[in-house]
N, C-alpha and C positions, 0 to 999 in steps of 0.2 A: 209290891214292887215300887222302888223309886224312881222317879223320871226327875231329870234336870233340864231344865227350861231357858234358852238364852234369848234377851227381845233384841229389837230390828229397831231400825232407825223409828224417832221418833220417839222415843222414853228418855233421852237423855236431859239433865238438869245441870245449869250451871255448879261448877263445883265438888260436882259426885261423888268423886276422887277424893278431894281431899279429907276424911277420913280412915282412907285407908294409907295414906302415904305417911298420913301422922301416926299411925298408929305401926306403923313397920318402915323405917327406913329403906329396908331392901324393896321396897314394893315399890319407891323412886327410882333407884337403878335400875330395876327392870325393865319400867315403862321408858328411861333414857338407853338403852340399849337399843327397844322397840323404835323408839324415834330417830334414831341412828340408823337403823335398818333402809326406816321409808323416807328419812328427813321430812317429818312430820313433828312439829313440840307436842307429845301426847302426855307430859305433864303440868304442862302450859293450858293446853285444851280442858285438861280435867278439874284443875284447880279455880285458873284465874280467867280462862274466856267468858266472855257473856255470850247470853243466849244464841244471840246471832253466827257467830263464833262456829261455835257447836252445832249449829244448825247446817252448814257449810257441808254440803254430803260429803264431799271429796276430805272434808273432818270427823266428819260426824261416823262412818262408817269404819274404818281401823282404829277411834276413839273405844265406841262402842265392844267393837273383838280385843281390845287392851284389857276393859275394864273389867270382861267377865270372862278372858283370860286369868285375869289379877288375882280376884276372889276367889275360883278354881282352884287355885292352887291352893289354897286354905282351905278346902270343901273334901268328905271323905268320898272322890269322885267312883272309888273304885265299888261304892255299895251302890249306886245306880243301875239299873238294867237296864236303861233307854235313855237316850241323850238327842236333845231337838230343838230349831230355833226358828226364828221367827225371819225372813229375809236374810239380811247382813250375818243373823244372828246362827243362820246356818255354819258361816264360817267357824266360830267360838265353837260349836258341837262338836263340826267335823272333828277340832285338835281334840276337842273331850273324847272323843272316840277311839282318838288314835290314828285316824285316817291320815292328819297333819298336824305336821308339827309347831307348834307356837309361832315361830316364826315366819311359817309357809303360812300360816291363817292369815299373820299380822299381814307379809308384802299383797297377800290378795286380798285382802279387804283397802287396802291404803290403794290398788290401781284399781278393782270395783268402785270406792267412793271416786276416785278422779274423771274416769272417763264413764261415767253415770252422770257424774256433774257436767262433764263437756257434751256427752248427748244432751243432755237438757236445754243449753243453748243455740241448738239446730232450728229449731222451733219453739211456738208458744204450746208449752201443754200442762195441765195439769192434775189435782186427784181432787175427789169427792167421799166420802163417809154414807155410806147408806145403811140408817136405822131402820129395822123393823120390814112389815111390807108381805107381799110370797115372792119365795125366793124366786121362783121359776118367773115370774113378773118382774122381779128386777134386772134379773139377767137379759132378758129379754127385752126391757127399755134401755138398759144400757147398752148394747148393741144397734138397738134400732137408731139410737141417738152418734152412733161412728166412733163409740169409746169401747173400753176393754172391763171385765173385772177382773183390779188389778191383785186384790186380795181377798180371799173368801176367807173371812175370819171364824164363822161360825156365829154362835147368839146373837143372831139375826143382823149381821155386820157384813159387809161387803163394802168393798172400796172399789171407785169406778177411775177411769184413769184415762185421757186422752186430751184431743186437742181442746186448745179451751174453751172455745166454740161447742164443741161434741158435749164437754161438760156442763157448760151454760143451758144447753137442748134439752139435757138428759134431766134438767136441775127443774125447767121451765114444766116438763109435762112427767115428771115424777112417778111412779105407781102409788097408789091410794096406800094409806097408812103407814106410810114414809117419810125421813126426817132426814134431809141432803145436808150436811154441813162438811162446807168448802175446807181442804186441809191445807196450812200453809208448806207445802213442798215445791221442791224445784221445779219439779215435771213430772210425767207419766213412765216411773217404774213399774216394771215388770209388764212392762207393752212391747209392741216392737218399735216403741220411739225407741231403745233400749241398743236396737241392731247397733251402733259404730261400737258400744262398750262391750258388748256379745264377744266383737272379733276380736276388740284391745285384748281381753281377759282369756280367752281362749289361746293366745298365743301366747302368754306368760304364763298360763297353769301346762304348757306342754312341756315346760323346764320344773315342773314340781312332782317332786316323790312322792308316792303315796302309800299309805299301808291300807291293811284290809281291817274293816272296822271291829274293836274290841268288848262293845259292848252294842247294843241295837241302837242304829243312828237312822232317824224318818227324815224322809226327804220332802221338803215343801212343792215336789210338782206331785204328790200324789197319798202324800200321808204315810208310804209303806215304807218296811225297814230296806235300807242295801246294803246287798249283798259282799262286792267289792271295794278300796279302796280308789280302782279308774271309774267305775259307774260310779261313784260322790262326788268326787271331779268330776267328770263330764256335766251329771247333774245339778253341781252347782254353780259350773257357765251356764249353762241351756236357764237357770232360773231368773237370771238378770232380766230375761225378754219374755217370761212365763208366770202366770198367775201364780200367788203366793197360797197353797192349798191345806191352810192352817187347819180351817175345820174337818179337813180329810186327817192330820196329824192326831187333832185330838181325841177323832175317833177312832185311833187305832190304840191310843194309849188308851183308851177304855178297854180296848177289844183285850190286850197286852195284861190286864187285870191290874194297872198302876194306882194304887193305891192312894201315894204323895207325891206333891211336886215341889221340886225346891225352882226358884228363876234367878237367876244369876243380875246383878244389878246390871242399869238402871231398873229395879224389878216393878211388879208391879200389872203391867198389863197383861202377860198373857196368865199371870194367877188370877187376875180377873176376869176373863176369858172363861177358864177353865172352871168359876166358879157356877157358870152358869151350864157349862157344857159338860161337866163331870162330879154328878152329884156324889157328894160322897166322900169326895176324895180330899187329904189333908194339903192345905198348902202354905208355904214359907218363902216371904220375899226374903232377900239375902242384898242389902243393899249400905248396911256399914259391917265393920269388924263386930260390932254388938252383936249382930243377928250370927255370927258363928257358932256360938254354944247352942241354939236351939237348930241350926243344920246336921249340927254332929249329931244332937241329939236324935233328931228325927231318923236322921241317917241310918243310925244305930238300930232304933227300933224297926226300920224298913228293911233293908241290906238290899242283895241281890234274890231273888226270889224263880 
């Protein structure tokens, strides 16, 4: 079985884009449609911003759901049997799914990146990176310390996430065979720093149509498939302010018998992820127009299963 993979803030590289808009004209129009939607330049963003730019969550996040919207649509999505992302990159799924539509994806991720960035400014908070360790010890220091784990990534990764205080504590008295390294982010996603964008977003996805999902779509608070097209909406407000439960996803794509993984650009991290978490299994970053013939192909030899 195939699974498609969409990453989360924080894989994105100055210029990412531009490969693909050279390589198809229509793939400019699209993303100028897109940016007409939210009044966001998300061909401006993909091409010519620099790092800092892009790093912009209230950029960075409908950037993101553009790019691996874009590529999608050149991808044969329909031989897939599971579709899953990473944070942000929940949104990009959901449309793979069917749940929403391109453009429902786009305006919700363009007011998740904005008012995620405006929480952020409430306070000092930030994230942490924790290598290695047991797990049940690092959870347990990160807590004792007044932070959250704000991602459980799996292959011995956890992301710690609060105030910046809580993180300097958590950093200072560490669990034994642990490697903290500070992440430059705005603040503490998927905490309940998170509560003022929680409300903004819940009260814009109550004007969004949804369907019921087409192929199996895992939900990052818990790794499992859902069922309906209102339980991905709800659950993709509720995960703004809720740990990101990666390594629960990718244990179900085991459980699911997934064979391959293609990851939709900026690609990259969670094929790395997965390499250490899903032996076995084939994976394909998809991150210019190059890497399409060897999608299809993989495609091809996977289908729906």
């Amino acid at each position: 079985m195939l699974a498609i993979l969409a990453p989360g803030q924080g894989s994105q590289k100055p210029g990412f884009l531009t490969p693909w808009i050279e390589a198809d004209p229509a793939a400019a129009a699209k993303l100028r449609a897109w940016s007409d939607l939210i009044g966001i330049d998300l061909v401006h963003l993909g091409t010519e911003a620099d790092q800092a730019e892009i790093t912009d969550t209230a950029n960075t996040q409908p950037l993101l759901v553009a790019a691996g919207l874009l590529a999608a649509e050149k991808l044969p999505v329909d031989a897939a049997g599971v579709v899953a992302g990473h944070s942000v990159g929940e949104l990009t799924a959901a449309a793979l799914a069917g749940i929403l539509t391109p453009e429902a994806a786009i305006e919700l991720a363009a007011v998740r990146g904005r008012e995620m960035a405006a929480a952020c400014d409430i306070e000092p908070t930030t994230m942490a990176a924790v290598l290695g360790g047991v797990e049940a010890d690092v959870l347990s220091a990160i807590e004792a310390a007044g932070a959250w784990p704000a991602n459980r990534n799996g292959a011995g990764q956890i992301v710690a996430a609060g105030p910046v205080a809580a993180i300097e504590k958590f950093t200072e008295k560490a669990p034994e065979r642990t490697r903290v390294i500070p992440l430059k982010v705005a603040g503490a996603f998927h905490t309940p720093h998170m509560a003022p964008a929680h409300a903004a977003l819940e009260t814009v996805a109550g004007e969004i149509a949804t369907a019921d999902p087409e192929r199996t779509f895992l939900s990052n608070r818990d790794g499992r498939p859902v069922e309906t097209g209102a339980q991905a909406l709800r659950q993709l407000v509720d995960q703004v302010t809720s740990p990101v439960r990666w390594d629960a996803c990718m244990s179900t794509l085991g459980e699911l018998g997934v064979t391959a993984v293609i990851e939709l650009p900026p690609a990259g991290t969670l094929t790395g992820l997965a390499k250490r978490a899903l032996k076995g299994v084939e994976r394909l970053n998809v991150n210019t127009p190059e890497d399409l013939a060897a999608a299809a192909s993989l495609a091809a030899s996977e289908g729906v299963q």
